[in-house]
C-alpha positions as CSV (number, residue, x, y, z in Angstrom):
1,X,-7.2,-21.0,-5.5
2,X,-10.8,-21.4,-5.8
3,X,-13.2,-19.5,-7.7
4,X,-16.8,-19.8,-7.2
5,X,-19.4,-19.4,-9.8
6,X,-21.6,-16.3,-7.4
7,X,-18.3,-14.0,-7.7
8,X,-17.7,-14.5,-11.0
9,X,-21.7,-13.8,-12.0
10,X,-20.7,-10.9,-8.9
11,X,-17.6,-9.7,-11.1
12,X,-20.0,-9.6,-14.3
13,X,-22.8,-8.0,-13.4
14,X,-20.5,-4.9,-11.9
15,X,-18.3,-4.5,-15.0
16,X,-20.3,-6.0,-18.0
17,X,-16.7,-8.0,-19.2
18,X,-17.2,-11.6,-20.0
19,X,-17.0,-14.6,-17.9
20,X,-13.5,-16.1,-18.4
21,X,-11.8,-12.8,-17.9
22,X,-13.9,-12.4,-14.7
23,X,-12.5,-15.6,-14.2
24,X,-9.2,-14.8,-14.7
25,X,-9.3,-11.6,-13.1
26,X,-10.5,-13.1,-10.1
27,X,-7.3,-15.8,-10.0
28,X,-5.0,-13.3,-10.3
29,X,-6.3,-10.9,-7.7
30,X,-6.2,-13.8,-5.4
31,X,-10.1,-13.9,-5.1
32,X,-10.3,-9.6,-5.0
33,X,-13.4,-8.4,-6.3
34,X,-12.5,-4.7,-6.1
35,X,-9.2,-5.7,-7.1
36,X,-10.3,-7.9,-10.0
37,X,-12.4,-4.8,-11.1
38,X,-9.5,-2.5,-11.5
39,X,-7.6,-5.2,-13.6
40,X,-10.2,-5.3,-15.8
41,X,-10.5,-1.7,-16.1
42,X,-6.8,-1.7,-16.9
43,X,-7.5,-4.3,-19.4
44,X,-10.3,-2.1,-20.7
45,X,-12.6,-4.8,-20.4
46,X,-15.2,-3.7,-18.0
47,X,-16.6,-0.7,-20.3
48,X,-19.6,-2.9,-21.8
49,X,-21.6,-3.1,-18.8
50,X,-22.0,1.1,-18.8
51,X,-23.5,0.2,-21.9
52,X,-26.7,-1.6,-20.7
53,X,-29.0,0.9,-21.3
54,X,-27.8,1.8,-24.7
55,X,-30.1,1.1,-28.0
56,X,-28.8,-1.8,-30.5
57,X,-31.1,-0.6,-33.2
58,X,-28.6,-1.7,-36.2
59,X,-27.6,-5.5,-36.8
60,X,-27.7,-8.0,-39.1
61,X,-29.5,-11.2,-40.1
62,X,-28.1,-14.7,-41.1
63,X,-28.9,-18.3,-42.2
64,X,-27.8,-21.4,-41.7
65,X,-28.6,-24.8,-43.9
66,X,-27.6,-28.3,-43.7
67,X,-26.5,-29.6,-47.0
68,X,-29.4,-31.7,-48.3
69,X,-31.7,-28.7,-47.4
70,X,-33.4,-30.5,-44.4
71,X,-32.8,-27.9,-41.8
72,X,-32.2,-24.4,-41.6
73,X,-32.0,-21.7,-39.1
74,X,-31.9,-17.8,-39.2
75,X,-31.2,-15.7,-36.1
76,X,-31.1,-11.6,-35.6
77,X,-28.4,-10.0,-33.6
78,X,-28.3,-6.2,-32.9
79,X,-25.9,-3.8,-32.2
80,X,-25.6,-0.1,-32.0
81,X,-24.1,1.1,-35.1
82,X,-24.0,0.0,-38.5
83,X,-20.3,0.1,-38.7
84,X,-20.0,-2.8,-36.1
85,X,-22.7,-4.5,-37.8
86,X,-20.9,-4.6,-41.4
87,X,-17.6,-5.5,-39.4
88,X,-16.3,-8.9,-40.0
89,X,-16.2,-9.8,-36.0
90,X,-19.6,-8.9,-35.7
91,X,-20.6,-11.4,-38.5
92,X,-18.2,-14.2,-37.2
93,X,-20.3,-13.8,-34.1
94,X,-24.0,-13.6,-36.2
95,X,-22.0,-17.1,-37.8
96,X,-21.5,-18.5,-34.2
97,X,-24.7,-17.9,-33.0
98,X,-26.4,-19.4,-35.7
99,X,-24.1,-22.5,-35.5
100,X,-25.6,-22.8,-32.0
101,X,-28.8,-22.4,-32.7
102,X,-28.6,-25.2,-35.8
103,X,-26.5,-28.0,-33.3
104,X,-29.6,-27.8,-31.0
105,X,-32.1,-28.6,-34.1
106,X,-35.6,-28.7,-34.5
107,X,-38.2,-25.8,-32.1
108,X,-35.3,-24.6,-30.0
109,X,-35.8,-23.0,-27.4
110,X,-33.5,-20.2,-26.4
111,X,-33.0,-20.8,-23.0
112,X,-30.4,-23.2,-20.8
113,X,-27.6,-24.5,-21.9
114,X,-28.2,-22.7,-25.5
115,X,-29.1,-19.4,-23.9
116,X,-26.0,-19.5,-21.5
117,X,-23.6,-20.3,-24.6
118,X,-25.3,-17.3,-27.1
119,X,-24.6,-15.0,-24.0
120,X,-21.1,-16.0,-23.5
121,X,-20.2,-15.7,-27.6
122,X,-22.2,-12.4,-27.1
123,X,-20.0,-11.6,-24.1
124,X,-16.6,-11.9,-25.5
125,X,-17.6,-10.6,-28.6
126,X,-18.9,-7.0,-26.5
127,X,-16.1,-6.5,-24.9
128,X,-14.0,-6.8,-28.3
129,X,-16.5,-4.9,-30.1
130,X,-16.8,-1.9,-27.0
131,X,-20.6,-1.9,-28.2
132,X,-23.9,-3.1,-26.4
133,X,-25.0,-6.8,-28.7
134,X,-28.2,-8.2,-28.4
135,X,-29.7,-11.6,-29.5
136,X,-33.1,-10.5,-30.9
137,X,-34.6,-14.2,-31.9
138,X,-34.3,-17.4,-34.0
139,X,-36.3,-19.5,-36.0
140,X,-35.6,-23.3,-36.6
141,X,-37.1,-25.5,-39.3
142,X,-36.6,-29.1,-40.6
143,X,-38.5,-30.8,-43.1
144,X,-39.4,-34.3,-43.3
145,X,-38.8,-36.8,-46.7
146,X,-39.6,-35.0,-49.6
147,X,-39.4,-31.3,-47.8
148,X,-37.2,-28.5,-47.9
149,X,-36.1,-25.5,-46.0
150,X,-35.2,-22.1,-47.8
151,X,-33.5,-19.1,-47.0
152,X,-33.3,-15.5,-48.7
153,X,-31.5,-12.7,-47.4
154,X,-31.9,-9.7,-48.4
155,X,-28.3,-8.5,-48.8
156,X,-26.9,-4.5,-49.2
157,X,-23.2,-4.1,-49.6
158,X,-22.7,-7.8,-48.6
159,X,-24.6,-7.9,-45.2
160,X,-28.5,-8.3,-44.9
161,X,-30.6,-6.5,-42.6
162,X,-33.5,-8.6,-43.8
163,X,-34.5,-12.2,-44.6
164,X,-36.9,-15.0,-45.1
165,X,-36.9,-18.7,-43.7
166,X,-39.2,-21.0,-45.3
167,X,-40.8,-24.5,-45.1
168,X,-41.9,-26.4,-48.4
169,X,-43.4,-30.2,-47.8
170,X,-44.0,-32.7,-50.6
171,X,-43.1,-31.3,-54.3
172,X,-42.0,-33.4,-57.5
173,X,-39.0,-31.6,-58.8
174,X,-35.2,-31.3,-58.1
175,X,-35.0,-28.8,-57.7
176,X,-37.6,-27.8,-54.9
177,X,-34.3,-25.8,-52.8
178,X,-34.9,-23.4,-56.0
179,X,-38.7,-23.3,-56.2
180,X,-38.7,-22.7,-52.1
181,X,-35.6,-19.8,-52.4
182,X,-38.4,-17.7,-55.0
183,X,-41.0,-18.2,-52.8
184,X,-38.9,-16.8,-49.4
185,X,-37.7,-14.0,-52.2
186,X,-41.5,-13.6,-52.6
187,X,-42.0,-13.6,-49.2
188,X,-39.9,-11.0,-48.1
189,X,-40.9,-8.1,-51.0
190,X,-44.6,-8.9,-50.2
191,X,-44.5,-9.2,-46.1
192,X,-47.8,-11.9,-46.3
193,X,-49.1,-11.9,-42.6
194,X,-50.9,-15.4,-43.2
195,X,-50.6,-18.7,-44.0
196,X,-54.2,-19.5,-44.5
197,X,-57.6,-17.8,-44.3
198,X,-58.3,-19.0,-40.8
199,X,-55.4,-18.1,-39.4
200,X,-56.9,-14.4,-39.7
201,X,-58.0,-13.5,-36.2
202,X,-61.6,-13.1,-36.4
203,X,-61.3,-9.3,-34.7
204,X,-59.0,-8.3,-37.6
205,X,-61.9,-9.7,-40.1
206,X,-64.8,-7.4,-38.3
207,X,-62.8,-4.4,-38.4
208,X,-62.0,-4.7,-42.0
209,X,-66.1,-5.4,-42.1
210,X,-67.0,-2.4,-39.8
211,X,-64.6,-0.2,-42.0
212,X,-65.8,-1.4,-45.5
213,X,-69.6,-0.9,-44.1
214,X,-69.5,2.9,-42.6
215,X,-67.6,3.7,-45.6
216,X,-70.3,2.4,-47.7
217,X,-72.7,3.7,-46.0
218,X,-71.1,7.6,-46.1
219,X,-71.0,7.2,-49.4
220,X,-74.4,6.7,-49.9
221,X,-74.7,2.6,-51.0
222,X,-78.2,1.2,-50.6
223,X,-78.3,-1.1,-47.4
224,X,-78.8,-4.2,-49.4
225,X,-75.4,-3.8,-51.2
226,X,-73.3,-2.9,-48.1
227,X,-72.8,-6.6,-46.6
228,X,-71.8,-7.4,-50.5
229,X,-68.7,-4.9,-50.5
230,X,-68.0,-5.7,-46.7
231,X,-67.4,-9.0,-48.5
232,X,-65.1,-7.7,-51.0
233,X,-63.3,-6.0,-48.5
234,X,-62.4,-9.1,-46.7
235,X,-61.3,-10.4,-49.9
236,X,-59.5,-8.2,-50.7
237,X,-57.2,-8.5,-47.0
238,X,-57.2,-12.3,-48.0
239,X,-55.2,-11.0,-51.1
240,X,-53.2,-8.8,-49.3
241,X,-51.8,-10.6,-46.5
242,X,-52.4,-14.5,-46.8
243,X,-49.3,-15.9,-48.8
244,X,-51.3,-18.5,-51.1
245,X,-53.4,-16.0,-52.1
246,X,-51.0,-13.2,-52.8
247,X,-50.3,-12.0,-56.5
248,X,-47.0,-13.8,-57.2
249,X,-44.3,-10.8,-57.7
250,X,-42.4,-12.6,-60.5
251,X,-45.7,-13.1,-62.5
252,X,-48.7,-11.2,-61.0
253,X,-51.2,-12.8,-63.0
254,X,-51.1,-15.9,-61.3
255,X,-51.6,-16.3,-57.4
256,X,-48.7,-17.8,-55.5
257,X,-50.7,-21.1,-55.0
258,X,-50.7,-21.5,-58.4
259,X,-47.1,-20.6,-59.6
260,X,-46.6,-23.1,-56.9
261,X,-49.2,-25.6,-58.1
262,X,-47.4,-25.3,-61.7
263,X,-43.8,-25.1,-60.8
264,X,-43.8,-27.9,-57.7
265,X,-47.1,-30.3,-58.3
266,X,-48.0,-31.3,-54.8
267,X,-46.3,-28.8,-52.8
268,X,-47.2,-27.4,-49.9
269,X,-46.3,-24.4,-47.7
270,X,-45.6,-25.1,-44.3
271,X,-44.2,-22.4,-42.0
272,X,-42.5,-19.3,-43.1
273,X,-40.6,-16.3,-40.8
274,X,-39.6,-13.2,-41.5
275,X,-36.6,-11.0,-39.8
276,X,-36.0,-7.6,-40.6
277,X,-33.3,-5.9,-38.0
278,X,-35.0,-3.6,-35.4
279,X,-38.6,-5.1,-36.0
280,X,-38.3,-8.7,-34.8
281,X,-39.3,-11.8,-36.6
282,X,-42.7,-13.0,-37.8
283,X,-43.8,-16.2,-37.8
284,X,-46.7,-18.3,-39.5
């Protein structure tokens, strides 16, 4: 018999099991809702819905790069323990996902046809898993001639829970995959927040005035000298958080623009994101 798509979505929502055994579940109990939901109960596959309102604060995070290190990908995927995470389904699944996300290449958008085919890999793999799974974001890069796209992941006992993608254009050597793998490495010990200077929001650079200036000013600094060390404040933050200008963490006498200027003449960065499981990804 027939099947239609509103009682299999029906058959879903009320049980949390995926969508071809709703499917089949419906065929065999000849088009039974209430039926279909005891066979699944009996299949024990209509315990992940129960789990909606659980937490998945564990997870993992994983990569994906073409070859010729043109395009890469890195997605987050939480789950409720760390035992599922480290589990080997639960990576074939981050793997799956990811392969997804890389087929549909450059600024993907997680929604249609990709969205429907992450939930269903999601799906199956809940009900395997008897744990609440949630997709918590992507990031998709490609470079043009001459560019490359980086990943590091931060690995601990063979699984990361932390990672870096990254976008190099331009660069003379060969081996610019290795020059933009120490950079994402750089990227994810120091947490830059910035690309460039003006992508600082201009609130964030008053407050770090306004701070800089009543502190000067309780401790006394003569008026003329206060905008001065405002100043260095906001220097300072440009140290801090703007990548270029951080202290490079394999050599922190030199900035990270210029280990770059020495190590890849005529590099540039692009884009960079960084996941780390249970705080989302960051993006400049």
């Amino acid at each position: 018999m027939s099947i239609s798509a509103a009682d299999v979505k029906a058959l879903r929502e009320a049980t949390g099991a995926g969508m071809m055994d709703c499917k089949k579940a419906l065929t065999d109990a000849e088009g039974d809702i209430e039926a279909a939901k005891q066979l699944l109960r009996e299949k024990g596959l209509a315990a992940v819905g129960k789990r909606a309102d659980r937490t998945a604060s564990e997870g993992l995070v994983t990569a994906k790069l073409s070859e010729d290190g043109k395009r890469g990908v890195m997605v987050e995927l939480g789950s409720e323990t760390d035992f599922v995470a480290k589990g080997e389904r639960f990576g074939r699944l981050a793997d799956e996902v990811a392969e997804k996300v890389y087929e549909y290449g450059t600024g993907a958008e997680v929604e249609g046809e990709l969205a429907s085919e992450i939930e269903r890999l999601i799906e199956d793999a809940s009900v395997d898993l008897q744990e609440k799974i949630e997709f918590r974001g992507a990031a998709v890069f490609e470079a043009p001639d001459g560019g490359v796209v980086a990943a590091y992941l931060h690995r601990a006992g063979g699984w990361a829970k932390k990672g870096v993608l990254v976008r190099l254009a331009g660069g003379e050597p060969d081996d610019l995959e290795s020059v933009a793998y120490d950079l994402a490495m750089h990227i994810q010990f120091a947490r830059p927040e910035y690309l460039r200077r003006e992508d600082v929001p201009e609130n964030v650079l008053a407050e770090e005035r306004s701070i800089a200036e009543a502190r000067a000013l309780n401790d006394g600094k003569p008026d003329d000298v206060v905008p001065k060390i405002a100043e260095g404040a906001v220097g300072k933050l440009y140290k801090e958080r703007v990548l270029p200008e951080q202290a490079y963490i394999k050599d922190e006498k030199k900035t990270v623009a210029k280990w770059l200027e020495e190590v890849a003449p005529g590099a540039t960065i692009e884009e960079f994101s960084i996941f780390e499981v249970g705080a989302g990804s960051e993006s400049d």
